[in-house]
DRENPA-3360 file (N, C-alpha, C; in nm, 2 decimals, always signed):
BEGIN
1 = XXXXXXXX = +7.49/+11.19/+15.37/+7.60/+11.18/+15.46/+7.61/+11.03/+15.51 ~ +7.73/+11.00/+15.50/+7.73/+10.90/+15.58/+7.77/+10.87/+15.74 ~ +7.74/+10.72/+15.81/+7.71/+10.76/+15.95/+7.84/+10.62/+15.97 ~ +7.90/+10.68/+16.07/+8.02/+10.62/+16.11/+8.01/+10.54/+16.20 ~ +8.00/+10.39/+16.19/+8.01/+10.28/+16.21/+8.10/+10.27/+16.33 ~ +8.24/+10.28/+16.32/+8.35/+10.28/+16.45/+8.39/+10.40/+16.45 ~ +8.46/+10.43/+16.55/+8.55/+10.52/+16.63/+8.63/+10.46/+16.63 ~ +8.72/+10.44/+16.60/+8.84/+10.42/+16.61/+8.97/+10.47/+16.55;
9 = XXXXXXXX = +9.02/+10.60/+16.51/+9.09/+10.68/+16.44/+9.20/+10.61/+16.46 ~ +9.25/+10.53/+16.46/+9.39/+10.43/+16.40/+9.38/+10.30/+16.37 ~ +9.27/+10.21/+16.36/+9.21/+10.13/+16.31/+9.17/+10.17/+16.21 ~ +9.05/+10.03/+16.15/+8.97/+10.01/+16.07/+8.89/+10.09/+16.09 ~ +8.77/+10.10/+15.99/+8.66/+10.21/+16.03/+8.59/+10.19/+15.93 ~ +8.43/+10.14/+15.97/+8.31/+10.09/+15.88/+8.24/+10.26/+15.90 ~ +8.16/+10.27/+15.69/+8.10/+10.38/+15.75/+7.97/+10.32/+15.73 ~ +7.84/+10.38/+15.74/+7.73/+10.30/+15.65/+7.64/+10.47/+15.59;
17 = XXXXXXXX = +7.62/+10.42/+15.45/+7.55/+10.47/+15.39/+7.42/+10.40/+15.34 ~ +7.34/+10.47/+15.24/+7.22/+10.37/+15.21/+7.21/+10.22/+15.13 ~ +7.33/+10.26/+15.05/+7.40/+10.17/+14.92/+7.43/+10.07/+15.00 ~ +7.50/+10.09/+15.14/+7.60/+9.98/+15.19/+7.69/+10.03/+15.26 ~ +7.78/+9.96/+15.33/+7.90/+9.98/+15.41/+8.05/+10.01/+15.32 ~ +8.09/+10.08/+15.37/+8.22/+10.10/+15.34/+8.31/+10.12/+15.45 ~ +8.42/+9.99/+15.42/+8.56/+9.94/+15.52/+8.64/+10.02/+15.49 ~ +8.76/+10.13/+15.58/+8.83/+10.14/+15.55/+8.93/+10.11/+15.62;
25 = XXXXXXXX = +9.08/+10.01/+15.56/+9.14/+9.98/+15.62/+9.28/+10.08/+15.64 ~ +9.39/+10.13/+15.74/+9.46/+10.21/+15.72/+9.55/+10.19/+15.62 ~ +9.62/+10.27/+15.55/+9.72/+10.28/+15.46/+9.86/+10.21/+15.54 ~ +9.88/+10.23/+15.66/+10.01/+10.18/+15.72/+9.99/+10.14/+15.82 ~ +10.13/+10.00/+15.87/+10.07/+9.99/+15.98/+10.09/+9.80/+15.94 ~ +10.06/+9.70/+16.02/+10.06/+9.58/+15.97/+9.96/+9.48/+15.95 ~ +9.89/+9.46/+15.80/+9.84/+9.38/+15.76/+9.74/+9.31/+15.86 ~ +9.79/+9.22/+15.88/+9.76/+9.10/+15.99/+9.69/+9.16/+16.14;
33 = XXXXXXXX = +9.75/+9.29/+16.18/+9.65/+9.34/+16.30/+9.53/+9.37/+16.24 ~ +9.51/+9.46/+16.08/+9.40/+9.48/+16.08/+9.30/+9.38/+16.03 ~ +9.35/+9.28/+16.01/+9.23/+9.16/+15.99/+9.20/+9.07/+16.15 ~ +9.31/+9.10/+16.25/+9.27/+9.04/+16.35/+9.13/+9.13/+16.43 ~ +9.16/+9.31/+16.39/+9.07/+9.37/+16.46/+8.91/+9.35/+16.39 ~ +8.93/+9.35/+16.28/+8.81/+9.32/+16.18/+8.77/+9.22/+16.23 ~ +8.80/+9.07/+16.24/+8.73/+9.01/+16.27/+8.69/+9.02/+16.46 ~ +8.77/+9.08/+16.54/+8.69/+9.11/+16.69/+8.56/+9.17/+16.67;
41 = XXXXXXXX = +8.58/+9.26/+16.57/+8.50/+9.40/+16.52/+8.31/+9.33/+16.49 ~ +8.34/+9.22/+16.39/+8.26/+9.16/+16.31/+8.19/+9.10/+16.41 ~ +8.24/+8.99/+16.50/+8.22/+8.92/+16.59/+8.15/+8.97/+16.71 ~ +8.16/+9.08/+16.72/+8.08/+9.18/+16.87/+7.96/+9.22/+16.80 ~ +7.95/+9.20/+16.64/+7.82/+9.28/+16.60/+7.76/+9.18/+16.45 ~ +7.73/+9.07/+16.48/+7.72/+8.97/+16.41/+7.58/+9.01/+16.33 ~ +7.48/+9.07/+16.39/+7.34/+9.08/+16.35/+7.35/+9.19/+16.25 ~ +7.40/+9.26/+16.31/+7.44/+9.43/+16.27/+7.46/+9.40/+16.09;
49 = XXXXXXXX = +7.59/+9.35/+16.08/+7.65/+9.36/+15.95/+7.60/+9.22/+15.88 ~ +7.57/+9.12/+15.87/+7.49/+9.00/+15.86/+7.42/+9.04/+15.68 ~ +7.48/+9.00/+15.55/+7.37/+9.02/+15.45/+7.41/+9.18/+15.41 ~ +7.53/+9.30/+15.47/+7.51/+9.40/+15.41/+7.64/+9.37/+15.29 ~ +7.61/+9.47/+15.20/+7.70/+9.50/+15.10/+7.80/+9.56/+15.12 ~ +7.96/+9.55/+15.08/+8.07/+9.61/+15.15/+8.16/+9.68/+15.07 ~ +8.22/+9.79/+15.04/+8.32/+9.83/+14.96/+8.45/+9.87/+15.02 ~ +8.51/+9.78/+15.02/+8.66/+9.81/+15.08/+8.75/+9.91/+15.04;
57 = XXXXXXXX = +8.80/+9.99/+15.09/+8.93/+10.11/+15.08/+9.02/+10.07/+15.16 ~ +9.14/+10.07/+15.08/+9.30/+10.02/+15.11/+9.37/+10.19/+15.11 ~ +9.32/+10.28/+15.00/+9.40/+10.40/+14.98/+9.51/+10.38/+14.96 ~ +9.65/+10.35/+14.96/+9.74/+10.40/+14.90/+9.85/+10.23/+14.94 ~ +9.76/+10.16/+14.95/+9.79/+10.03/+15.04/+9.71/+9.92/+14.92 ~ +9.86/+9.85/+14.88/+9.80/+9.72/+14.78/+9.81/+9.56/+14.79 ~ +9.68/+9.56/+14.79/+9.71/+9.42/+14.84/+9.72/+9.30/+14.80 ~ +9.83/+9.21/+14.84/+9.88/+9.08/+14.80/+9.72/+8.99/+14.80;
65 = XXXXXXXX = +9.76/+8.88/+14.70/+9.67/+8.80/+14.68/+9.62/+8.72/+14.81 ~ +9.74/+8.69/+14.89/+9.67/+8.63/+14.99/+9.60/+8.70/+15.08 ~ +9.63/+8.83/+15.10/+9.59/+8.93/+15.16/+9.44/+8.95/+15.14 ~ +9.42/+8.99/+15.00/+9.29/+8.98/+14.94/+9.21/+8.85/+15.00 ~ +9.27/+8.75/+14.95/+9.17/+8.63/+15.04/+9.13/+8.63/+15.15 ~ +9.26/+8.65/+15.27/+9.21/+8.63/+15.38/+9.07/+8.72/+15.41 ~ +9.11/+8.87/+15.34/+9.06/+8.97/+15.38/+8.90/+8.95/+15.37 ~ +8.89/+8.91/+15.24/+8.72/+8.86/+15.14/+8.69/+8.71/+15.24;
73 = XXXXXXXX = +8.76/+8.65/+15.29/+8.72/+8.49/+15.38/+8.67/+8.59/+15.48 ~ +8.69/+8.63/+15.57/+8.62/+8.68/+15.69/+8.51/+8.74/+15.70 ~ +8.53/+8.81/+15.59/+8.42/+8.90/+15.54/+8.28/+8.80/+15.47 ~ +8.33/+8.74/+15.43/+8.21/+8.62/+15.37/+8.16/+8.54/+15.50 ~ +8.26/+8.52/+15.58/+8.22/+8.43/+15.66/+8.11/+8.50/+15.76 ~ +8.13/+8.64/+15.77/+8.01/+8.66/+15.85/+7.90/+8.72/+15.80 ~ +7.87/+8.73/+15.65/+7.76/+8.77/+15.58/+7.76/+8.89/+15.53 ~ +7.90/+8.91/+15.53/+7.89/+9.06/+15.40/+7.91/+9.01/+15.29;
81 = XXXXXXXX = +7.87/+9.06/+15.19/+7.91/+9.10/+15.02/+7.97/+9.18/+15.00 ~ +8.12/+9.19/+14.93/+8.19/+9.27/+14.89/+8.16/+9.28/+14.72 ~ +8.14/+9.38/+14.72/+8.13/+9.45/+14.60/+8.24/+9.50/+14.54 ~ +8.34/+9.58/+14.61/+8.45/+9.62/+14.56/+8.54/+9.66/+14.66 ~ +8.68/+9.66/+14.56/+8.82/+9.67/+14.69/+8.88/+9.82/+14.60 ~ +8.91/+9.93/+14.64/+8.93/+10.02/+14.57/+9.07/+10.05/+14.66 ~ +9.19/+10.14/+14.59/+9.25/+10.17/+14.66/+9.35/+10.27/+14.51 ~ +9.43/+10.37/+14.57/+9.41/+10.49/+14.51/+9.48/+10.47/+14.38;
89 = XXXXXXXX = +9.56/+10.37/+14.33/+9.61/+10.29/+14.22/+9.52/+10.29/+14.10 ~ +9.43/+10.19/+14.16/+9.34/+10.16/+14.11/+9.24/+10.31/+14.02 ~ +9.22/+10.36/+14.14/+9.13/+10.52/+14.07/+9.18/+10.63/+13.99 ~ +9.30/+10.62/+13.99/+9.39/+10.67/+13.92/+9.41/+10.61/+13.77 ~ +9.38/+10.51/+13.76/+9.39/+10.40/+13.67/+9.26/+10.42/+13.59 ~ +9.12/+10.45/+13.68/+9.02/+10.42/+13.59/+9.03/+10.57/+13.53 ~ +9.07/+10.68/+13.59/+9.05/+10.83/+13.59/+9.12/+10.84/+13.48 ~ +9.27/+10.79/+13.48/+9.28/+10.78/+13.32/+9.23/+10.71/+13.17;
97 = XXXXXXXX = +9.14/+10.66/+13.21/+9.10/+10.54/+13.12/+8.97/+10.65/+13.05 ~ +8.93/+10.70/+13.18/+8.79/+10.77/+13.14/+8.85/+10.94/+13.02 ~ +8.95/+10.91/+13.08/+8.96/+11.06/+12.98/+9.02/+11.01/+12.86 ~ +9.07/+10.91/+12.87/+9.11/+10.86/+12.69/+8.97/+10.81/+12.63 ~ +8.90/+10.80/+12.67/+8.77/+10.77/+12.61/+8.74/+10.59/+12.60 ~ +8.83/+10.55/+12.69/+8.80/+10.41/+12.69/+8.76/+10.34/+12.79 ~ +8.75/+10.23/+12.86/+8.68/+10.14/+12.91/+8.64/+10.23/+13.04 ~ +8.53/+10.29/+13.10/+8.51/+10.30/+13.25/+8.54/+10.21/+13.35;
105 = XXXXXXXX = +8.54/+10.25/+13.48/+8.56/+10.17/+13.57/+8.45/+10.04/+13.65 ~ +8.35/+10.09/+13.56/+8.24/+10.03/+13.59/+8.27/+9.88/+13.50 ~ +8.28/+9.91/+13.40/+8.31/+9.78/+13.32/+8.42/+9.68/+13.35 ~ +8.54/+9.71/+13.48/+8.58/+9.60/+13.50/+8.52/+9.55/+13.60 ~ +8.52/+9.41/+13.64/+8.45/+9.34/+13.68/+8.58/+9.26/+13.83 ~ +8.56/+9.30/+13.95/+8.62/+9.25/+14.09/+8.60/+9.13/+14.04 ~ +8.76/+8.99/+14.12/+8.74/+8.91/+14.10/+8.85/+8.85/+14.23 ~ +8.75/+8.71/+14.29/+8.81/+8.70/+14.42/+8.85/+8.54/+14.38;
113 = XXXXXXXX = +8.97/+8.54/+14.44/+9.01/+8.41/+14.44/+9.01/+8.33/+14.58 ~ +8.93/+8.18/+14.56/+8.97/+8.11/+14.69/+9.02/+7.98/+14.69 ~ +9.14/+7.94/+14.75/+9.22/+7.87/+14.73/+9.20/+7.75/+14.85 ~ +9.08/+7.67/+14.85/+9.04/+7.59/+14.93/+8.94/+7.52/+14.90 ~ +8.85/+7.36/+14.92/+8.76/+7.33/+14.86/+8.64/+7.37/+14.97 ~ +8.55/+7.41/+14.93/+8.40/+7.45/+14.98/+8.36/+7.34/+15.03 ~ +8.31/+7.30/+15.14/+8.28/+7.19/+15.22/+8.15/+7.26/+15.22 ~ +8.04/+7.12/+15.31/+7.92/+7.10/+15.30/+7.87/+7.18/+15.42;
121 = XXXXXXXX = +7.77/+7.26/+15.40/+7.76/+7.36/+15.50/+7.81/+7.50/+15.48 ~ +7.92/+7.51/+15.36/+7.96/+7.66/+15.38/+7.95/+7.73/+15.24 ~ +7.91/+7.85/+15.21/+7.87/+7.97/+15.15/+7.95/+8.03/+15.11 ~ +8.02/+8.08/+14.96/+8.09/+8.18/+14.97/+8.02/+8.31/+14.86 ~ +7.97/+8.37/+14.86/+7.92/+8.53/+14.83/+8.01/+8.61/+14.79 ~ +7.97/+8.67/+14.66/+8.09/+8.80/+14.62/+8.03/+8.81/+14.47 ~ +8.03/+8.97/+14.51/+8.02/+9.05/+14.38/+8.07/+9.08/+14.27 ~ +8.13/+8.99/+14.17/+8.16/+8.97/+14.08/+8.21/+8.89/+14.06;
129 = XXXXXXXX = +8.34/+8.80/+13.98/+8.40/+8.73/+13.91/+8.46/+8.59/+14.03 ~ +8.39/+8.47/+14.07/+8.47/+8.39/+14.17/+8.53/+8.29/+14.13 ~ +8.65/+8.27/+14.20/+8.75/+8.19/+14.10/+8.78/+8.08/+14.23 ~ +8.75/+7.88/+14.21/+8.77/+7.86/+14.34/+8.88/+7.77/+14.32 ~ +8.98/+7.75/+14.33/+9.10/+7.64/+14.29/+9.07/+7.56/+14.43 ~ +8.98/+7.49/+14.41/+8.96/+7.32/+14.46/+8.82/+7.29/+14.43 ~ +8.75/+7.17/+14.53/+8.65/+7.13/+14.49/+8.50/+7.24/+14.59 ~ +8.42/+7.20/+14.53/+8.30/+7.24/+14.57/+8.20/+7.11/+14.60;
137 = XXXXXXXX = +8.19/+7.08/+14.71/+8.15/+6.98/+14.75/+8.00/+6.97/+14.77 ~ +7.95/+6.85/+14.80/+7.76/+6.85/+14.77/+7.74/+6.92/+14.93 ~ +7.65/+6.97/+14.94/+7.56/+7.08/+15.01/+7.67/+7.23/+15.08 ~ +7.76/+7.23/+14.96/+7.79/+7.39/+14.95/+7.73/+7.45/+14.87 ~ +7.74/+7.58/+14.86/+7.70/+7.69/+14.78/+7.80/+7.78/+14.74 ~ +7.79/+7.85/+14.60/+7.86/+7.92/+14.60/+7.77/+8.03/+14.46 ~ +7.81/+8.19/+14.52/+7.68/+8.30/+14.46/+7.82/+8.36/+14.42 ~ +7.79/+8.41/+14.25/+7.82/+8.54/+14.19/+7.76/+8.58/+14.18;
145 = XXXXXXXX = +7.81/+8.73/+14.13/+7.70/+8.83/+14.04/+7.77/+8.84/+13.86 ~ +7.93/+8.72/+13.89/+7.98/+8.77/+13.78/+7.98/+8.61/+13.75 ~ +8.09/+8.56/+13.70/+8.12/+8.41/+13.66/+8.21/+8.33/+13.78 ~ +8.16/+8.21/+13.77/+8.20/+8.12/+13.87/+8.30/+8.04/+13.78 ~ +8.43/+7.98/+13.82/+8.52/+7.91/+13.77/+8.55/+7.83/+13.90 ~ +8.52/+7.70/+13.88/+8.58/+7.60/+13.99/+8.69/+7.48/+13.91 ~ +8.83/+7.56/+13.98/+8.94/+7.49/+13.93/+8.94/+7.31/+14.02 ~ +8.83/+7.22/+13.95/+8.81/+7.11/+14.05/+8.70/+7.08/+14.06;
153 = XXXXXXXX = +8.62/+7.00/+14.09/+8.45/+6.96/+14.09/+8.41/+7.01/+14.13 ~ +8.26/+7.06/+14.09/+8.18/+7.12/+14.12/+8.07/+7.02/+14.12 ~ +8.04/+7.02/+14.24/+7.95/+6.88/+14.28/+7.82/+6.98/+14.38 ~ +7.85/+7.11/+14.42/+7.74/+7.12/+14.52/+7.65/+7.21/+14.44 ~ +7.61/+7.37/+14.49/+7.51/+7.47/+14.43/+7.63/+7.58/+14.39 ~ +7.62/+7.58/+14.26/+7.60/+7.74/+14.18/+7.54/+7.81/+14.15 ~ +7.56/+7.93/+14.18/+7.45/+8.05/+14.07/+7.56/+8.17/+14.06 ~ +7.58/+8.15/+13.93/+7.64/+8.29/+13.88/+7.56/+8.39/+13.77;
161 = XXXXXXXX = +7.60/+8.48/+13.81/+7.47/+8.59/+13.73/+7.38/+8.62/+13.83 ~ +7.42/+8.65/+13.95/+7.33/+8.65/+14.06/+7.27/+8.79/+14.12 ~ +7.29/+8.86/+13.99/+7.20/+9.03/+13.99/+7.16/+9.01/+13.87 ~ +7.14/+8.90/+13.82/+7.05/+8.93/+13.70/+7.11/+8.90/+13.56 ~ +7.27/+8.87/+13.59/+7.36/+8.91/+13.43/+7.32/+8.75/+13.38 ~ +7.28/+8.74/+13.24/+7.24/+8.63/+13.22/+7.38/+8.56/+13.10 ~ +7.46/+8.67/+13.08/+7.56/+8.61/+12.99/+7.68/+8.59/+13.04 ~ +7.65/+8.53/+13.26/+7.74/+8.48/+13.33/+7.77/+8.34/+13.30;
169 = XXXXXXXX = +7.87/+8.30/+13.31/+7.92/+8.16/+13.25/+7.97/+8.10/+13.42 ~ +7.95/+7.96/+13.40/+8.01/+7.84/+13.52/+8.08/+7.72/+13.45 ~ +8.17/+7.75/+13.50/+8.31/+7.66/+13.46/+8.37/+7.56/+13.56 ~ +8.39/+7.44/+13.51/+8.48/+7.33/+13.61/+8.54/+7.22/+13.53 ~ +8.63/+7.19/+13.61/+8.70/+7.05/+13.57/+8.61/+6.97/+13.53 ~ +8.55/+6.95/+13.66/+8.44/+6.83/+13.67/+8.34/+6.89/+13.71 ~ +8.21/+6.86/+13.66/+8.09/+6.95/+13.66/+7.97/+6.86/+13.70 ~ +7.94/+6.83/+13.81/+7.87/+6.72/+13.80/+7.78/+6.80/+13.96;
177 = XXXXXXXX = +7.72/+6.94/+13.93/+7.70/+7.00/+14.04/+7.50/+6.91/+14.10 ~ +7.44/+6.94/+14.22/+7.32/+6.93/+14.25/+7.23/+7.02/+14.16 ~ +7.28/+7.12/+14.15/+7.22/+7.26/+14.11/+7.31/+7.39/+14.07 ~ +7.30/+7.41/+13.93/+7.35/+7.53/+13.88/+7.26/+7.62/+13.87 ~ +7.27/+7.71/+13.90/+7.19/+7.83/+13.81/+7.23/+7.98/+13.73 ~ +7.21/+8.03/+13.70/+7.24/+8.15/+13.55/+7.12/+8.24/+13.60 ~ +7.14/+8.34/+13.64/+7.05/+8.47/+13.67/+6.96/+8.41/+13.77 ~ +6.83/+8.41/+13.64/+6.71/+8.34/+13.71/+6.65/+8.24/+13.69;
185 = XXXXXXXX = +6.70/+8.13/+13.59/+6.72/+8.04/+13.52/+6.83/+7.94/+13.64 ~ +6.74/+7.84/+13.61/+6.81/+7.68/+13.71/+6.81/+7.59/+13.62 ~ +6.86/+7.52/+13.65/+6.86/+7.30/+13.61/+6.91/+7.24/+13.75 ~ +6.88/+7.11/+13.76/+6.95/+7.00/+13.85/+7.03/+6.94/+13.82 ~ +7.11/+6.84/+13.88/+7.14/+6.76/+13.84/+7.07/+6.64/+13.77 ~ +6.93/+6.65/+13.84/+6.87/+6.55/+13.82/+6.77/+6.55/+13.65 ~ +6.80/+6.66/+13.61/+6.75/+6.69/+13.50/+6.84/+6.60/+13.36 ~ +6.97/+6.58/+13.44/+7.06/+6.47/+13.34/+7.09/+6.58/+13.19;
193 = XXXXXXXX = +7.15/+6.67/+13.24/+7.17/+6.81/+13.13/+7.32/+6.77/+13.08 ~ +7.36/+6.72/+12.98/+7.48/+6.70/+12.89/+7.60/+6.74/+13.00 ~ +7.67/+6.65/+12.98/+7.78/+6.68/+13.13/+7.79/+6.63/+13.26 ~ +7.68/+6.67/+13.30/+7.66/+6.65/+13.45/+7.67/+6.50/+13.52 ~ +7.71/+6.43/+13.38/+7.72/+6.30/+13.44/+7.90/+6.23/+13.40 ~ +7.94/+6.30/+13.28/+8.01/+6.27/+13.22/+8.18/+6.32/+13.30 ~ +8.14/+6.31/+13.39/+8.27/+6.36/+13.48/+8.43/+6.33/+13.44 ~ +8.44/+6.27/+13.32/+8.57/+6.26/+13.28/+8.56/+6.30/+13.12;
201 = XXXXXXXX = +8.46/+6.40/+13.06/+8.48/+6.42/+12.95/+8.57/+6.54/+12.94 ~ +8.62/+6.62/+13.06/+8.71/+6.72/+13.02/+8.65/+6.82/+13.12 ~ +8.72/+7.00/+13.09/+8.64/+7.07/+13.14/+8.51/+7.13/+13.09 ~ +8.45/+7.15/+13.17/+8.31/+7.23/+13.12/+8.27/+7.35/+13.15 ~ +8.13/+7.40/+13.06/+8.09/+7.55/+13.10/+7.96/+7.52/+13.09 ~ +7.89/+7.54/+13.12/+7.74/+7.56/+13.15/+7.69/+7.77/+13.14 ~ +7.62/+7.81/+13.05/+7.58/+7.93/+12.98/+7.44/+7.88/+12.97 ~ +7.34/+8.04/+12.90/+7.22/+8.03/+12.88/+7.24/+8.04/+12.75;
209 = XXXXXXXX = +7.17/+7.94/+12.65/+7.09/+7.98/+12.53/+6.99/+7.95/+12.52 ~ +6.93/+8.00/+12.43/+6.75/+8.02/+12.41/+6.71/+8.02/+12.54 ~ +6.72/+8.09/+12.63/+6.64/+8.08/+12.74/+6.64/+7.98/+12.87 ~ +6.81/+7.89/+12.83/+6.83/+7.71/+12.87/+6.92/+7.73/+12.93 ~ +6.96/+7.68/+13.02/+7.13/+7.64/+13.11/+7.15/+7.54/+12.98 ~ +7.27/+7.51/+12.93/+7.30/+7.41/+12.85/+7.48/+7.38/+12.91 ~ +7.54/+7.24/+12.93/+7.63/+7.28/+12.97/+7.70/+7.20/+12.85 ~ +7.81/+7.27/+12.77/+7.92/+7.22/+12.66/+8.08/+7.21/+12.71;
217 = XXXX = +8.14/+7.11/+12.64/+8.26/+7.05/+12.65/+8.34/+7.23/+12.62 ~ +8.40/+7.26/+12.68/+8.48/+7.41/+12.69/+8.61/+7.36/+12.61 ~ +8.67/+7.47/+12.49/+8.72/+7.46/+12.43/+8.76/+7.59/+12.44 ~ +8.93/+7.59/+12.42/+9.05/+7.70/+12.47/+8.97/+7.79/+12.34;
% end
């Protein structure tokens, strides 16, 4: 059973189980209050939610890309991990997929977009696929579990494959990061790894072979 987080029967409403938390935000109603109450919410209980794992429910409610962002920024900002955004579209979607005999729902892979550069000092966390259209700057960080794509330099810390997936890939413009890493597998910059210096050869990817971060000129 799960144990209910808020009272609030026309709000939001966190539940927690053992797995992790689950957000639910209402089906109707306007956007914008429920991220203003989420973050009051978050803010009164900083310790509490700090580092848990989050699965968001929209139910019957789909959300715009910027919506998604804001939604995943706040959420990051105070140390949750979202794992996934489900909403009844979506389940419906995999329910048919599972009875044709084709891809589960397991096998697609959440993917969050943020449309700002990572400044020094800040973190962004998420459970699968992160996509950042600007720069990542030296003493940020940025953690997948899926692939990291930085539309713009990636100059500070990566780790994608950050549950372990080792055939996660890190992608940028300019790739000239302090520190990448791939599962559980690292390099530095200072290791002088193909690329990392060559900041106008094009874009790059950085992958594991034999056991190596190696990073190659990326080709469409």
């Amino acid at each position: 059973m799960g144990q209910r987080v808020s009272n609030d029967s026309t709000g939001i409403v966190f539940k927690g189980y053992r797995s992790g938390l689950i957000l639910i935000i209402p089906e109707e109603g306007a956007f914008q209050i429920y991220l203003q109450e989420l973050e009051e919410h978050l803010n009164k209980a900083r310790s509490f939610f700090k580092g848990a794992k989050v699965t968001v429910q929209t139910g019957s409610r789909e959300l715009s890309e910027p919506e998604q962002t804001a939604l995943f920024g706040i959420l990051n900002e105070h140390g949750l991990v979202v794992q996934q955004l489900q909403n009844n579209s979506e389940n419906e979607v995999a329910k048919n997929l599972n009875q044709k005999g084709k891809k589960t729902a397991n096998e697609f892979i959440n993917t969050i977009t943020v449309k700002k550069t990572v400044r020094s000092g800040q973190k962004i966390q998420f459970e699968g696929n992160l996509l950042i259209i600007g720069d990542v700057n030296p003493g940020a960080e940025v953690i997948a579990s899926g692939d990291i794509v930085v539309l713009g330099k990636l100059r500070g810390i990566a780790h994608a494959g950050a549950d372990g997936n080792s055939s996660a890939q890190i992608f940028a413009l300019q790739l000239n990061p302090v520190q990448i890493r791939i599962a559980d597998i690292f390099t530095r910059d200072s290791e002088k790894n193909r690329g990392f210096k060559n900041s106008n050869s094009g874009p790059e990817v950085a992958r594991i072979k034999d056991k190596m971060i190696v990073v190659e000129r990326y080709n469409c």
